[in-house]
C-alpha positions as CSV (number, residue, x, y, z in Angstrom):
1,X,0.0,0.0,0.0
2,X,1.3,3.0,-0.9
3,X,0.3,6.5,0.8
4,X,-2.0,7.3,-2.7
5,X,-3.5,4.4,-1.6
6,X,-4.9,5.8,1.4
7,X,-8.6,7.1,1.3
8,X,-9.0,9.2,4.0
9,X,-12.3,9.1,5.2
10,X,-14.9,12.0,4.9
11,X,-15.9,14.4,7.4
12,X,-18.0,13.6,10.1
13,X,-21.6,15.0,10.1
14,X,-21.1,17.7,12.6
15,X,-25.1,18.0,11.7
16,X,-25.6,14.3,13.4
17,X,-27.7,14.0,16.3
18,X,-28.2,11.8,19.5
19,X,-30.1,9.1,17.2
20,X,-27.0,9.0,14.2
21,X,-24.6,8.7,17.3
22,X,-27.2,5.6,18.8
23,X,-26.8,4.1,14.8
24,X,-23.0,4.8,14.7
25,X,-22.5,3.4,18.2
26,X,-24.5,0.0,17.9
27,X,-22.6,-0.7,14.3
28,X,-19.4,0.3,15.8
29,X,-20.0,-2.0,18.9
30,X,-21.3,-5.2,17.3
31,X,-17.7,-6.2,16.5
32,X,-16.2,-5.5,20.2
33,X,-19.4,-6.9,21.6
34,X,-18.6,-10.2,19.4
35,X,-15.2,-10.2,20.6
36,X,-16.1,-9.5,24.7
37,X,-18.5,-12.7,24.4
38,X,-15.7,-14.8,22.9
39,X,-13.4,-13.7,25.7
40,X,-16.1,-13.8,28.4
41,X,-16.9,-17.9,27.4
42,X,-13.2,-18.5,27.0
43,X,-12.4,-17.5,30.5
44,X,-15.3,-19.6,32.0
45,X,-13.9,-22.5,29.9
46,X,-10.5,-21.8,31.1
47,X,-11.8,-21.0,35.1
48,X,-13.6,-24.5,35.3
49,X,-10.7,-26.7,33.6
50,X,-7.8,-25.3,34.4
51,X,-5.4,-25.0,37.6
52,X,-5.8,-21.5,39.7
53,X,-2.5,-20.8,38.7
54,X,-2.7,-21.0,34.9
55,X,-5.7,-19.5,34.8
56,X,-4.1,-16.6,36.9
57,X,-1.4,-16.7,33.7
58,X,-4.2,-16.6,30.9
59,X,-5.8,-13.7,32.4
60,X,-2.5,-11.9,33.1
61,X,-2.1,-12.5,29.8
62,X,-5.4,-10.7,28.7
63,X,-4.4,-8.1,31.0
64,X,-1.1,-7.3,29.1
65,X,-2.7,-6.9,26.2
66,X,-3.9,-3.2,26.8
67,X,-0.6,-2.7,27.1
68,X,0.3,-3.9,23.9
69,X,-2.9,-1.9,22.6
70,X,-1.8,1.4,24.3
71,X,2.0,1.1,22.8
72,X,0.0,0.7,19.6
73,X,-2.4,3.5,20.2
74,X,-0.2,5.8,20.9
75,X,3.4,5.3,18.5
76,X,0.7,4.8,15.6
77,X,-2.7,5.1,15.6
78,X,-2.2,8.7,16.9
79,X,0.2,9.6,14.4
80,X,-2.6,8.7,11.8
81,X,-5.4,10.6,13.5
82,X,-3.3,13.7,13.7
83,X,-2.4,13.4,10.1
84,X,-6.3,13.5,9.3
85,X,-6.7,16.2,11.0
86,X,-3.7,18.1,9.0
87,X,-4.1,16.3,5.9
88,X,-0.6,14.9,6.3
89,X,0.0,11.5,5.0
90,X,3.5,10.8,4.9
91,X,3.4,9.5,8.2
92,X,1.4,6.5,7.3
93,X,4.9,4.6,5.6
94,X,6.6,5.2,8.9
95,X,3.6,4.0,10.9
96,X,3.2,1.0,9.1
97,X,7.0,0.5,9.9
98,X,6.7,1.0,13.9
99,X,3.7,-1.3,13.6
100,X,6.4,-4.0,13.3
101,X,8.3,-2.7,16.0
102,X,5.5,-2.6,18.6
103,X,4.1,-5.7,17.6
104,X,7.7,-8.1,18.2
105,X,8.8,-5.9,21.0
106,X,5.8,-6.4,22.8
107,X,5.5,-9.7,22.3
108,X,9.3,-10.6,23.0
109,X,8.6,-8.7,26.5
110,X,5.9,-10.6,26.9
111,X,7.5,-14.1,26.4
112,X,10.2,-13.1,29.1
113,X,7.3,-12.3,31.7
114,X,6.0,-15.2,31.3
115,X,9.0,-17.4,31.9
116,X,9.8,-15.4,34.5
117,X,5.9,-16.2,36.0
118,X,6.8,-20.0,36.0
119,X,4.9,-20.5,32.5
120,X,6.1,-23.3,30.3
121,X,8.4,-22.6,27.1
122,X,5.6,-23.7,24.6
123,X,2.4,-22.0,26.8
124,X,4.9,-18.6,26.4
125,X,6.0,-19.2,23.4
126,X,1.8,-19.4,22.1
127,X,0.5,-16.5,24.1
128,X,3.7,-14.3,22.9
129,X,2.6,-14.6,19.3
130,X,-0.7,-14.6,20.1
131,X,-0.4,-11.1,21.9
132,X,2.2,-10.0,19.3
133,X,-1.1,-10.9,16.2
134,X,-3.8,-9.2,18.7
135,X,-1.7,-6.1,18.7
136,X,-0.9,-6.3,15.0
137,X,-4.5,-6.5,14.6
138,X,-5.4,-3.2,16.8
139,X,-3.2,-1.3,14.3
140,X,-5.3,-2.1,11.1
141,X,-8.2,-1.7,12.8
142,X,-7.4,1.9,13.7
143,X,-6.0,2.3,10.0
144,X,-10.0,0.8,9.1
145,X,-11.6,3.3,11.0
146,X,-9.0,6.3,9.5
147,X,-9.9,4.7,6.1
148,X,-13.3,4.9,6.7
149,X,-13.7,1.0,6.1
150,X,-15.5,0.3,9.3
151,X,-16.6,-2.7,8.0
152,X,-13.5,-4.6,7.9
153,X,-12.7,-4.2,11.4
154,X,-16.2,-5.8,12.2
155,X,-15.1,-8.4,10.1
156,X,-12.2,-9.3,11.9
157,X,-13.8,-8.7,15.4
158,X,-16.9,-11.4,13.9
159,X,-13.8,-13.7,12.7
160,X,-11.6,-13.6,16.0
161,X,-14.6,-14.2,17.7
162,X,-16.3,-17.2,16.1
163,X,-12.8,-19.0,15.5
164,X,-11.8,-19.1,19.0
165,X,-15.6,-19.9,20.1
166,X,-15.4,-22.5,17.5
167,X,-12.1,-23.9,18.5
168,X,-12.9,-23.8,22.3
169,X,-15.6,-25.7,21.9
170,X,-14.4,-28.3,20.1
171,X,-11.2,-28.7,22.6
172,X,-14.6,-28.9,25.3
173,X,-17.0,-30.9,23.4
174,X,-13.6,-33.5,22.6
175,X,-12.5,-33.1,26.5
176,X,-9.4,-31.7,25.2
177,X,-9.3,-28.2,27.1
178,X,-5.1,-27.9,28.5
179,X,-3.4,-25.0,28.7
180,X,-1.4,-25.6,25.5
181,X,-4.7,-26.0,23.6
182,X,-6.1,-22.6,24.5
183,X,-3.1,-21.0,24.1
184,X,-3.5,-22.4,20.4
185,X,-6.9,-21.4,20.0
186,X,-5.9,-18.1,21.0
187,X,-3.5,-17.8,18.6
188,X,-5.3,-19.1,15.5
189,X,-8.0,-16.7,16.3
190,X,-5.9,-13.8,16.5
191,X,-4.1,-14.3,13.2
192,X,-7.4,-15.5,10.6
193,X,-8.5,-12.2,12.0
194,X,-6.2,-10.2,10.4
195,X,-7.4,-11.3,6.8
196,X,-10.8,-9.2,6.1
197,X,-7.9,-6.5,6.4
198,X,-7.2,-7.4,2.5
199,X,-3.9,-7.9,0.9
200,X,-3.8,-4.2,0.5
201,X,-2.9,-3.9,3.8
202,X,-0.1,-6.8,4.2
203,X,1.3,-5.2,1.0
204,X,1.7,-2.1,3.0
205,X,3.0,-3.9,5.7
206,X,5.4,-5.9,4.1
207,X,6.9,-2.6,1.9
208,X,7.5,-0.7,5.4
209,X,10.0,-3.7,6.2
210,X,12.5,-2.1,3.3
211,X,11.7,1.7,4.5
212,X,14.0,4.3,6.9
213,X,13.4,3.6,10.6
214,X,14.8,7.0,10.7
215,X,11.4,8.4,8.6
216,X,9.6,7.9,12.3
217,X,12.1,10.4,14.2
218,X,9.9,13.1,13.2
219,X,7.0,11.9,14.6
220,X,8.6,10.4,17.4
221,X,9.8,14.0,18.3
222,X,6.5,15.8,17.6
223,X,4.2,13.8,18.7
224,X,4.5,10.4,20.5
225,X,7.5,11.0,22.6
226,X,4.8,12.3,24.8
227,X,1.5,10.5,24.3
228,X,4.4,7.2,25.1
229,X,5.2,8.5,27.7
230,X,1.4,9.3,28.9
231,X,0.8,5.8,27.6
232,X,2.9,3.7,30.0
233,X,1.8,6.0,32.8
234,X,-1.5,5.1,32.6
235,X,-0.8,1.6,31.8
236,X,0.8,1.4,35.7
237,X,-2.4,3.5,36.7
238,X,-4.9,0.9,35.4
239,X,-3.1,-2.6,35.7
240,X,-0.5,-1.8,38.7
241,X,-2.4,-4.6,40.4
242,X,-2.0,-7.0,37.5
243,X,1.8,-6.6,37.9
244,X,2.1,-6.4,41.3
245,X,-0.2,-9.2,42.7
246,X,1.3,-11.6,40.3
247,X,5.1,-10.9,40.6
248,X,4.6,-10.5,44.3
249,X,1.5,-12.8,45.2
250,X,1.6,-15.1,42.4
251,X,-0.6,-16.0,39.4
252,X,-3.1,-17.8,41.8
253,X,-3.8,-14.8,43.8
254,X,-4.3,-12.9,41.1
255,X,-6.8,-15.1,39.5
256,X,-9.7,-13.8,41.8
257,X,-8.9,-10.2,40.9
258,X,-9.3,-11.9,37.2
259,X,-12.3,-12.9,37.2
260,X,-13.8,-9.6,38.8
261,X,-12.1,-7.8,35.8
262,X,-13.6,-10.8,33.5
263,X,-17.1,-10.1,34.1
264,X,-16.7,-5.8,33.6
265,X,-14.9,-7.1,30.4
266,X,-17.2,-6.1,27.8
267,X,-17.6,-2.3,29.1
268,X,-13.6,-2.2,28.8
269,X,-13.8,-3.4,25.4
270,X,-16.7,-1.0,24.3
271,X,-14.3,1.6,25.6
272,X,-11.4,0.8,23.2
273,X,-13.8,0.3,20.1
274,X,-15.4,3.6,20.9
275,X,-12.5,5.5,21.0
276,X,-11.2,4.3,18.2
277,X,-14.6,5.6,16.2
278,X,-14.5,9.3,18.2
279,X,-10.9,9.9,17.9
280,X,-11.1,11.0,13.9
281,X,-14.3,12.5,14.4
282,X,-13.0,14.7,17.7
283,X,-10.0,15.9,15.3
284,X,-12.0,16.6,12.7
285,X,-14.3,18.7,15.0
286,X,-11.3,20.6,16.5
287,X,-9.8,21.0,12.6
288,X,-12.6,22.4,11.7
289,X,-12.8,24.7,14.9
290,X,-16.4,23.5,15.4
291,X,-17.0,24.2,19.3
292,X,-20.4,23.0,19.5
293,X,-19.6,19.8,17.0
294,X,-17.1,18.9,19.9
295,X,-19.4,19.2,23.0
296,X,-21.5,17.2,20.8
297,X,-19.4,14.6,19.9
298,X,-17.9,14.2,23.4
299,X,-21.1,14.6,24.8
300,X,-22.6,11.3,22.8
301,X,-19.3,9.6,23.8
302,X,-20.0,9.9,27.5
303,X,-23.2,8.7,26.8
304,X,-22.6,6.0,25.0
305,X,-20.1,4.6,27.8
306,X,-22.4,5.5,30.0
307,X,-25.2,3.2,28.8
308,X,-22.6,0.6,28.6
309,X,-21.5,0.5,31.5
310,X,-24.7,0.1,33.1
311,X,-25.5,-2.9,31.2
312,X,-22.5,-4.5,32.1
313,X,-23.9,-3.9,35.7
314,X,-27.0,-5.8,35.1
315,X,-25.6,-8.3,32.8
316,X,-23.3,-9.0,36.1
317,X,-25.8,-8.8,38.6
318,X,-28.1,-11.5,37.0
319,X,-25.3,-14.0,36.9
320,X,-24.0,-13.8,40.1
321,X,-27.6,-13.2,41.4
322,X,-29.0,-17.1,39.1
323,X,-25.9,-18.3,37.9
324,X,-23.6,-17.9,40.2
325,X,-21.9,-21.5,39.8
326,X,-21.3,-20.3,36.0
327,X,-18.7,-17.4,37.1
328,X,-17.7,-18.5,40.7
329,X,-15.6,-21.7,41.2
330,X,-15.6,-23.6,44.3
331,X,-12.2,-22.0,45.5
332,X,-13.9,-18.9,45.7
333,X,-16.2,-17.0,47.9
334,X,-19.3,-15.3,46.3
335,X,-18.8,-13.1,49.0
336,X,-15.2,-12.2,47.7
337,X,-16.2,-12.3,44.0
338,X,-19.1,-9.7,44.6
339,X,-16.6,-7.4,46.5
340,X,-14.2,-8.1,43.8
341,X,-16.7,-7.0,41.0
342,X,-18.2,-4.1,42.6
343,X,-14.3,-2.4,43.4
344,X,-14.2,-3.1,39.5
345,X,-17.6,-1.9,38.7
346,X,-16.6,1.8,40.8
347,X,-13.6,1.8,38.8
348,X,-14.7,1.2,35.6
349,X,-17.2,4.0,36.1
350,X,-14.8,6.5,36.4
351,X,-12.7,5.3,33.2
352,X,-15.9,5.5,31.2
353,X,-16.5,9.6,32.5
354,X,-13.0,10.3,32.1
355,X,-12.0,8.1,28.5
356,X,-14.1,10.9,26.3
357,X,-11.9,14.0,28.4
358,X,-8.7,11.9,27.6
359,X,-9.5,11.5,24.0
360,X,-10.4,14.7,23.4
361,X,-7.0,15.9,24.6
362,X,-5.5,13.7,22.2
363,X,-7.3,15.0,19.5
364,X,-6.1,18.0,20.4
365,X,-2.2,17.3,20.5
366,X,-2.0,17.8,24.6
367,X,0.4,15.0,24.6
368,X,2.8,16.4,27.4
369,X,-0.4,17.8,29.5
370,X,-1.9,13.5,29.3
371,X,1.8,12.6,30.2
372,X,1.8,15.0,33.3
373,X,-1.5,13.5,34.3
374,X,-0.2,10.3,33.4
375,X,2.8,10.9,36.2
376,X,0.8,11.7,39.2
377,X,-1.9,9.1,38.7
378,X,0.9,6.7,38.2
379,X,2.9,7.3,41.3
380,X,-0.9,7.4,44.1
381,X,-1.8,4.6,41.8
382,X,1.4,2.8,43.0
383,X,2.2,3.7,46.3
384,X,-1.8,3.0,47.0
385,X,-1.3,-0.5,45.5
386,X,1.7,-1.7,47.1
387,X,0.6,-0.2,50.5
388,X,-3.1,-1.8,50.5
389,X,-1.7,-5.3,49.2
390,X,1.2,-5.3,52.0
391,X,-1.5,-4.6,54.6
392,X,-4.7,-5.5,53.2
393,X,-4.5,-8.2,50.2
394,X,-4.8,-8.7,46.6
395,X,-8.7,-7.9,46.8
396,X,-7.9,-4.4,48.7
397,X,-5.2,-3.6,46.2
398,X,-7.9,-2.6,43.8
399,X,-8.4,0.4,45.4
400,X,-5.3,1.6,44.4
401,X,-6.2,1.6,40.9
402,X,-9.5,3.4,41.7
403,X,-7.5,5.9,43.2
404,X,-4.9,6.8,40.2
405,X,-8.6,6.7,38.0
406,X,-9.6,9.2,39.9
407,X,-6.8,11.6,39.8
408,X,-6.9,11.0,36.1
409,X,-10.5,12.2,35.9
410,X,-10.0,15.1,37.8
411,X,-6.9,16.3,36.2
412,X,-8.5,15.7,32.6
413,X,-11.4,17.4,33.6
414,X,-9.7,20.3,34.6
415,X,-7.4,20.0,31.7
416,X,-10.4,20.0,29.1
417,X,-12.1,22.8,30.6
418,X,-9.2,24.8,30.6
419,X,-8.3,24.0,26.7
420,X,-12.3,25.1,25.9
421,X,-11.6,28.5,27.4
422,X,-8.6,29.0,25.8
423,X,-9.9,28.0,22.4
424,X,-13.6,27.9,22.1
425,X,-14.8,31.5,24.2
């Protein structure tokens, strides 16, 4: 693919209303939805047949993957948005380039974590490449939405999700569930989703192998040396716990934290898919110095987290309520799992009332500003984790990460409504 290649898509409808963003939303979602379902029935597959600890590995595995995401999100996906907004396109070479990087530097990292968490060489070896193909994946689906080919990326959510479902329950229905065998699953699912991308887009990727790594300095030093840097930050804000309780703990403790995460899975995922879909469209807005087109827009984004998030909460409170054996195993407490899940349910509020401030400062190139933010909700996030899970245990260590949320939602409030008065009055 070459950069005339690149359609870039049309302008938003700054005319759209509340019942356009309901249409946008729900077509947008399907995919993630898909995708939070395969997840969600792969986890109760893998919390009934497998070992505390490897379960405890699987999900620290899932876990890791928004950091794989966020590395993505922010060395490329960023890069593309602001070049909409600009109308500059030769960043889109270089990005396909860094997509390598990101994708086999995050998955060598992961490898090495998970030897050094007492996995097996071929278990680490499968979830590596699976992470490294999940990743790979989260780049062309940004590039989709920049396209304006929103339909390929529901194709590859719809694919992911039926091939691991598919495979899972064949390993269950043939009593052949292991470790190994998810890992496989997980793997095969991840890469026969990246074909509804085309060969377009593998062309591309394959070209950027033979291009200048130095064509990304530019945009390393303009843009994502900062929103990197904001990037990690908030990955220690979100999954210090994951880290901490596993490394210090172990991957058995850590399981229980899992599984509250698990069930608040699918308004996490609904997150990610709807940034991805309001980024563009936020940029576009601030291009086109359209005030009220940006209240709108962030305005419908809030909203549309909002509404997810509380059907997460129902969708969680009828299965532990009449199908509690379903999510809780016998190792654990309902009483712990319903702790677990509510510190996760207050949490996850506050990421889905602070994601559409965040966003919109990305939009607006307040890289340094997110990576500030990103600092001080890193260090309360830390020093509140390892303080509550010295005295209080994995469960209580949660409330660190609340914490660091709630710096971040306060600073980026603050932040945005300083930017609106600066630009927009």
């Amino acid at each position: 693919m070459t950069v005339s290649d690149i359609t870039v898509a049309p302008r938003w409808r700054m005319q759209d209303g509340l019942p356009a963003a309901l249409l946008r939303y729900g077509a947008s979602a399907a995919g993630p939805a898909a995708v939070s379902a395969a997840h969600f029935l792969a986890s109760l597959i893998f919390l009934h047949q497998l070992p505390a600890r490897e379960f405890g590995l699987f999900s620290f595995v899932m876990v890791s993957l928004s950091l794989g995401l966020s590395l993505s999100i922010s060395l490329i996906s960023l890069p593309l948005t602001r070049g909409l907004a600009l109308g500059d396109r030769i960043a889109i070479p270089a990005c396909f380039q860094m997509n390598w990087i990101v994708c086999i530097g995050f998955a060598v990292s992961l490898f090495a974590a998970l030897l050094a968490g007492g996995a097996p060489l071929q278990d680490a070896t499968l979830l590596a490449l699976f992470a490294g193909a999940f990743t790979f994946r989260c780049f062309a689906r940004a590039l989709a939405f920049v396209e304006s080919r929103a339909t390929a990326a529901i194709r590859s959510d719809l694919t992911y999700s039926f091939v691991l479902i598919g495979s899972l329950g064949l390993l269950a229905v043939c009593d052949g569930v292991s470790f190994a065998w998810g890992s496989g699953a997980l793997l095969l699912s991840a890469l026969a989703a990246l074909l509804p991308f085309g060969a377009a887009f593998f062309r591309g990727q394959l070209a950027a192998l033979k291009g200048d790594p130095r064509a990304y300095l530019p945009i390393f030093r303009d843009v994502t040396r900062w929103s990197l840097a904001g990037a990690i930050l908030t990955e220690l804000t979100i999954n210090a716990h994951a880290y901490l309780v596993t490394f210090i703990a172990g991957p058995g403790a850590f399981a229980l934290l899992a599984l509250g995460m698990l069930l608040m899975r699918p308004a996490s995922l609904t997150q990610l898919a709807l940034t991805d879909l309001e980024r563009p469209a936020m940029a576009r807005a601030i291009s086109a110095s359209d005030g009220p087109a940006l209240t709108r827009i962030q305005r419908h984004f809030t909203f549309g987290l909002s509404a997810t998030w509380l059907a997460n909460i129902l969708l969680c409170a009828a299965l532990l309520a009449f199908f509690p054996a379903a999510v809780v195993k016998d190792s654990y407490s309902l009483e712990n799992v319903i702790i677990t899940v509510s510190i996760c349910a207050l949490i996850m509020a506050m990421r889905a009332l602070r994601t559409p401030l965040s966003v919109l400062l990305q939009a607006a190139g307040r890289f340094k500003e997110l990576a500030g933010i990103g600092a001080a909700s890193a260090l309360v996030s830390l020093l509140a984790t390892v303080s509550l899970l010295s005295v209080a245990g994995p469960i209580a260590s949660l409330g660190g990460i609340g914490l660091g949320e709630l710096v971040i939602l306060i600073l980026c409030h603050v932040a945005v409504h300083d930017w609106k008065r600066a630009n927009h009055d």
